[in-house]
C-alpha positions as CSV (number, residue, x, y, z in Angstrom):
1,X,0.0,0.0,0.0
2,X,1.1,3.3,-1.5
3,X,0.9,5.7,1.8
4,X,2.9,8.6,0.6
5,X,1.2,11.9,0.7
6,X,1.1,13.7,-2.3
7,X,2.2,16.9,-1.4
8,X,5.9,17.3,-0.5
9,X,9.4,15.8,-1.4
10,X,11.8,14.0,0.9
11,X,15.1,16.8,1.1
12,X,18.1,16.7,2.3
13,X,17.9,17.7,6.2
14,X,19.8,21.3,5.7
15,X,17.1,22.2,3.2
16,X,14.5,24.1,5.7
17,X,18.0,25.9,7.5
18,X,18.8,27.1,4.0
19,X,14.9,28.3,3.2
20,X,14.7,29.9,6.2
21,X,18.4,31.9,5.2
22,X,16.5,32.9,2.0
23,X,13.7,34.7,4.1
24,X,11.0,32.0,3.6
25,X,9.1,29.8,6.5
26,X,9.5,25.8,5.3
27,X,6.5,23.7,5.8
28,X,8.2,20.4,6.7
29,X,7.1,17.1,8.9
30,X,9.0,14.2,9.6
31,X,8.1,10.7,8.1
32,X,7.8,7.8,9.5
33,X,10.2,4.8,9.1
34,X,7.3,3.8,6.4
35,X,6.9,6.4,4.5
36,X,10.5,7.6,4.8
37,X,12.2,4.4,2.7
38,X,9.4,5.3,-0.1
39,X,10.3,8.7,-0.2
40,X,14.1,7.3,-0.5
41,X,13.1,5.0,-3.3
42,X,11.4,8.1,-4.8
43,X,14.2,10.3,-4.7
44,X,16.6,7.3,-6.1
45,X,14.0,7.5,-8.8
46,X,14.7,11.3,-9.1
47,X,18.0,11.4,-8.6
48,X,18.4,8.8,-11.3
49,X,16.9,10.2,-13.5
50,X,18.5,13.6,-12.7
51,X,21.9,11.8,-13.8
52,X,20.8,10.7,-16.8
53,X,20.1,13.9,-18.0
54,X,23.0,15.7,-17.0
55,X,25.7,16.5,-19.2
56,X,29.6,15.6,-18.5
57,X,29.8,18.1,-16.5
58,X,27.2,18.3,-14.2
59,X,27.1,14.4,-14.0
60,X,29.3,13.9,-11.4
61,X,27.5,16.0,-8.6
62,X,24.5,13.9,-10.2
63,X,26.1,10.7,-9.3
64,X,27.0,12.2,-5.6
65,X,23.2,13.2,-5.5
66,X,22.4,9.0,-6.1
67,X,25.2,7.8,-4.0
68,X,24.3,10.1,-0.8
69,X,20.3,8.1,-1.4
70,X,22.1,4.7,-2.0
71,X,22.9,5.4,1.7
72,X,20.5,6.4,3.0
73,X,19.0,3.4,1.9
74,X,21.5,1.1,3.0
75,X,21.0,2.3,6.2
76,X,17.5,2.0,6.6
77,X,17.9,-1.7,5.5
78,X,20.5,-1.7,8.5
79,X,24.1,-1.7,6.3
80,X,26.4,0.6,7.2
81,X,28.6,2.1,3.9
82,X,31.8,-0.3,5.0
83,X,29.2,-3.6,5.0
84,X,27.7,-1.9,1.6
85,X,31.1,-2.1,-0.1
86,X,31.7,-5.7,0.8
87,X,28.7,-6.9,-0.4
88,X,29.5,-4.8,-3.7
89,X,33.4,-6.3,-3.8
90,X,32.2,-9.7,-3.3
91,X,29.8,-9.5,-6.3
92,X,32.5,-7.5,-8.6
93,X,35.0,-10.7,-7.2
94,X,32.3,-13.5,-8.1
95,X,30.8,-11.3,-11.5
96,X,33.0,-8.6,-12.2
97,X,32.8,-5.0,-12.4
98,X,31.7,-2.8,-15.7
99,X,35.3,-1.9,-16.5
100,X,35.9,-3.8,-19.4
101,X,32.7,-2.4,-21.5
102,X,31.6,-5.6,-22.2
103,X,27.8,-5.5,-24.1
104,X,26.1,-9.3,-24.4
105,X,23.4,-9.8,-27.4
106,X,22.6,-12.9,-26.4
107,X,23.3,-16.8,-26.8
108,X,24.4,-18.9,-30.1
């Protein structure tokens, strides 16, 4: 069940200090644990898709934007960063990474 209200994004928590610089009163609340890891699988959404559009340059502050959600998520799931980047070693030890541009079409 979907129990995100409508109205409102999930920021980053300086956001309202930083309104409230600019002269403007934030309406803010806090989530709850529920509704707090949709609004981070949300905002991967967003920031994902904020990546893809950048160009070369603006990319990589982009790609900080998904990483800082990745944890955030990770967290929530109870993994800390250092446990996060085992699990993603092990798999680029079993798999392999993306380093060697390899595309697959398929099977003969």
């Amino acid at each position: 069940m979907n129990r995100i209200n409508e109205n409102g994004k999930l920021v980053r928590d300086r956001i309202p200090q930083i309104i409230r610089a600019g002269g403007a009163e934030p309406v803010t609340y806090v989530a709850d644990v529920v509704e707090y890891r949709e609004r981070l699988r949300e905002k991967l959404g967003e920031e994902v898709a904020e990546f893809l559009e950048a160009d070369d340059v603006q990319a990589p502050e982009e790609l900080a934007d998904v990483l800082e959600v990745v944890h955030a998520l990770a967290a929530v799931l109870g993994v800390d960063a250092g446990h996060l980047e085992k699990i993603r070693e092990a798999k680029a030890s079993e798999r392999g990474g993306f380093a060697e541009r390899i595309v697959w079409t398929g099977n003969r």
